[in-house]
Each structure stands twice: as C-alpha cells, then as structure tokens.
C-alpha positions as a Markdown table, in Angstrom:
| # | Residue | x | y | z |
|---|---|---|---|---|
| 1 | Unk | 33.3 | 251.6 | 27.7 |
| 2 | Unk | 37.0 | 252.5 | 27.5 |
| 3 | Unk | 36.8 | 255.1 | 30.3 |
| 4 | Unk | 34.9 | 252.5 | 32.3 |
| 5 | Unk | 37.6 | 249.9 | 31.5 |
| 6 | Unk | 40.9 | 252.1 | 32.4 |
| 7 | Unk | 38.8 | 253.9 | 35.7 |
| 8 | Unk | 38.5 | 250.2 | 37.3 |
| 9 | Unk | 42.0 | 249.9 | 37.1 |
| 10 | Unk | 42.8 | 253.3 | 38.7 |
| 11 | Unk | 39.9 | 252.2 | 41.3 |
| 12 | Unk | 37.9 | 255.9 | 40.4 |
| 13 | Unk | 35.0 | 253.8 | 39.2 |
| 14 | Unk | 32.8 | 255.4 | 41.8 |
| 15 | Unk | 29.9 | 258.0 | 41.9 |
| 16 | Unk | 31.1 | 261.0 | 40.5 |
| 17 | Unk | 33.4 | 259.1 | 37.6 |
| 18 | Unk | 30.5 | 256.4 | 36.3 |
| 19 | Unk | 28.4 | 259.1 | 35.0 |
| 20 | Unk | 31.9 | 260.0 | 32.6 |
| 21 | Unk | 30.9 | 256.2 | 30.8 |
| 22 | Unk | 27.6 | 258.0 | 29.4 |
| 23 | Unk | 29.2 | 260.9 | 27.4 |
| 24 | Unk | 29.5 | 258.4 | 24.5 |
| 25 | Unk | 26.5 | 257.2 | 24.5 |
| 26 | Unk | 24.7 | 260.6 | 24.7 |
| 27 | Unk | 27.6 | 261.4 | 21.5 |
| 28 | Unk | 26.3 | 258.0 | 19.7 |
| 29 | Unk | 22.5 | 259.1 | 20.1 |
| 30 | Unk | 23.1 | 263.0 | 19.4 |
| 31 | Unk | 24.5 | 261.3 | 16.1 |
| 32 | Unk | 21.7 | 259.1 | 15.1 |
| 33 | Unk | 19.0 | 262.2 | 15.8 |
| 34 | Unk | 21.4 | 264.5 | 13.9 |
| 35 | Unk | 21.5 | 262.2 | 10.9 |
| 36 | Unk | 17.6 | 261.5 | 11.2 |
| 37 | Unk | 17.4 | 265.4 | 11.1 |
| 38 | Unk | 19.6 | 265.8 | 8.3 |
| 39 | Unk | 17.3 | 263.2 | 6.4 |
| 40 | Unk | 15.0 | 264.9 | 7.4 |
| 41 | Unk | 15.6 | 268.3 | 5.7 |
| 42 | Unk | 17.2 | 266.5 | 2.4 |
| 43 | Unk | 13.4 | 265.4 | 2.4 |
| 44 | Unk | 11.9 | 268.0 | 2.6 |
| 45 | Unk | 14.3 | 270.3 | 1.2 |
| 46 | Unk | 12.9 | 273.6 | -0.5 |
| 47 | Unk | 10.6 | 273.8 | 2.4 |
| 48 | Unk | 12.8 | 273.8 | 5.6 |
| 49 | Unk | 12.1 | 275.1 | 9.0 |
| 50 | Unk | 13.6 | 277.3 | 11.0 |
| 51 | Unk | 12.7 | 274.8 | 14.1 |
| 52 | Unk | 14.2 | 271.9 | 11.9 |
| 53 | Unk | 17.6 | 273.7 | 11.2 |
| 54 | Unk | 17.9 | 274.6 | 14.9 |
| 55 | Unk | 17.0 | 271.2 | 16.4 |
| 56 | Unk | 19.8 | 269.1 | 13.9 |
| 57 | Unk | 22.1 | 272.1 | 14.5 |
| 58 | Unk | 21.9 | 271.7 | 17.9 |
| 59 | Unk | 22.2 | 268.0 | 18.0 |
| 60 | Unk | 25.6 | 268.6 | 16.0 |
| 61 | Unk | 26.8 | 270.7 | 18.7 |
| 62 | Unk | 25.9 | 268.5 | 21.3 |
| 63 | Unk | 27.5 | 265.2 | 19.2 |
| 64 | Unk | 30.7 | 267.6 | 18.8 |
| 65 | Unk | 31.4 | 269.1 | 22.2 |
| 66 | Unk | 30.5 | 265.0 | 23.9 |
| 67 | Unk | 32.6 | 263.5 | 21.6 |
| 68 | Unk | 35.6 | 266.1 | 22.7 |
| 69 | Unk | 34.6 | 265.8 | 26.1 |
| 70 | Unk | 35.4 | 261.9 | 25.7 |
| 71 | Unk | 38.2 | 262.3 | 24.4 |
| 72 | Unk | 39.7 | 264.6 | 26.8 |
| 73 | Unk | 38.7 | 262.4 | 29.3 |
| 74 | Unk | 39.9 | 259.2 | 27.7 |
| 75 | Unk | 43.6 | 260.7 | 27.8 |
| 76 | Unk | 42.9 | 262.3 | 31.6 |
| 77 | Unk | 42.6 | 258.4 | 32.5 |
| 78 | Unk | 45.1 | 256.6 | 30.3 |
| 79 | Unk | 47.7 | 259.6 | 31.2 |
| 80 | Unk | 46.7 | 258.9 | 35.7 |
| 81 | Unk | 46.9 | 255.1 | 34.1 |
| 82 | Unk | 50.5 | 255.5 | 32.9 |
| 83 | Unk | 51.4 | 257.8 | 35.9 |
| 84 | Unk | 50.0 | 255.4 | 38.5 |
| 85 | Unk | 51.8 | 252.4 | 36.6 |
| 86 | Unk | 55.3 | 254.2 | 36.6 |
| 87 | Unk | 54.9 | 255.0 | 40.4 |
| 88 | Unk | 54.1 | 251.5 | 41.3 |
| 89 | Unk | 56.9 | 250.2 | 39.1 |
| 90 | Unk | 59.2 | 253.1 | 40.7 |
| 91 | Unk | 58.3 | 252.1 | 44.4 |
| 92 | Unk | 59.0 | 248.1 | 43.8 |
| 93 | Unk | 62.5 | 249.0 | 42.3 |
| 94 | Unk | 63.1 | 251.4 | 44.8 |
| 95 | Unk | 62.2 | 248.7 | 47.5 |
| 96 | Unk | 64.1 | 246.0 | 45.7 |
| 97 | Unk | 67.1 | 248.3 | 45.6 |
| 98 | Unk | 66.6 | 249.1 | 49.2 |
| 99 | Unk | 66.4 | 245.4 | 50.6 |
C-alpha cells in the first residue's frame, strides 16, 4: 500500500509500477503458507517429508527475498519522493529569486 501511496505522488502509478503494490501481498501469503507448513511438520514431527521440508523452505525463501524486494523498493520511491520534492522546491525559489 505504501509503494502505491508514494508512486501516485511521483505520478509512476502506471503499468509496469502497479504490479510493485503486490510484492507484499505475495510476502504476506508466502508467510501464512510458511507458518501453515511449519505447523505442519511440528505435527507430524518424527515423520517429516522431504517434499514437506522443501515446500515450507521454499516459501521462506520466497517470504525473504519479497519482503527485501519491498523494501528496496519502498526507499527507491521515498528517495525519487524526496528528490522530486527538493527540485520542485529548488525551481520555485529559483523563480522567486529570479522575478
């Protein structure tokens, strides 16, 4: 949500930049099957698959390396935020100065 909020105000909220609002979401539910897996194998615990260890391992991976790719993101678009903002602010002095 926080990606979407700060690309509307750099006006990139557009095609290729909505799809960056899901990488949480697909972190959130990578999670949640991750935990359910975890249950899972505390459950059924002296007899584990190798299938079930795979799967939640690879739903950790997944959770870790979305939840990094958010972040990175998320300061990509507050730092073009604060950029765009000190421009703007530079270009109104500069024309007040000016005139």
């Amino acid at each position: 949500m926080a990606i979407g909020i700060f690309s509307k105000k750099l006006n990139k909220l557009h095609y290729p930049f909505t799809y960056l609002c899901i990488v949480p979401i697909i972190a959130g539910i990578a999670d949640y099957l991750e935990n359910f897996g975890i249950i899972a194998m505390l459950i059924s615990y002296p007899d584990l698959t190798e299938i079930s260890v795979k799967t939640t391992s690879t739903f950790s991976l997944i959770k870790s390396l979305s939840t990094t790719a958010f972040f990175v993101v998320l300061i990509i678009v507050l730092v073009s935020l604060v950029l765009k903002t000190v421009n703007r602010r530079k270009a109104r002095a500069l024309k007040v100065w000016i005139t």
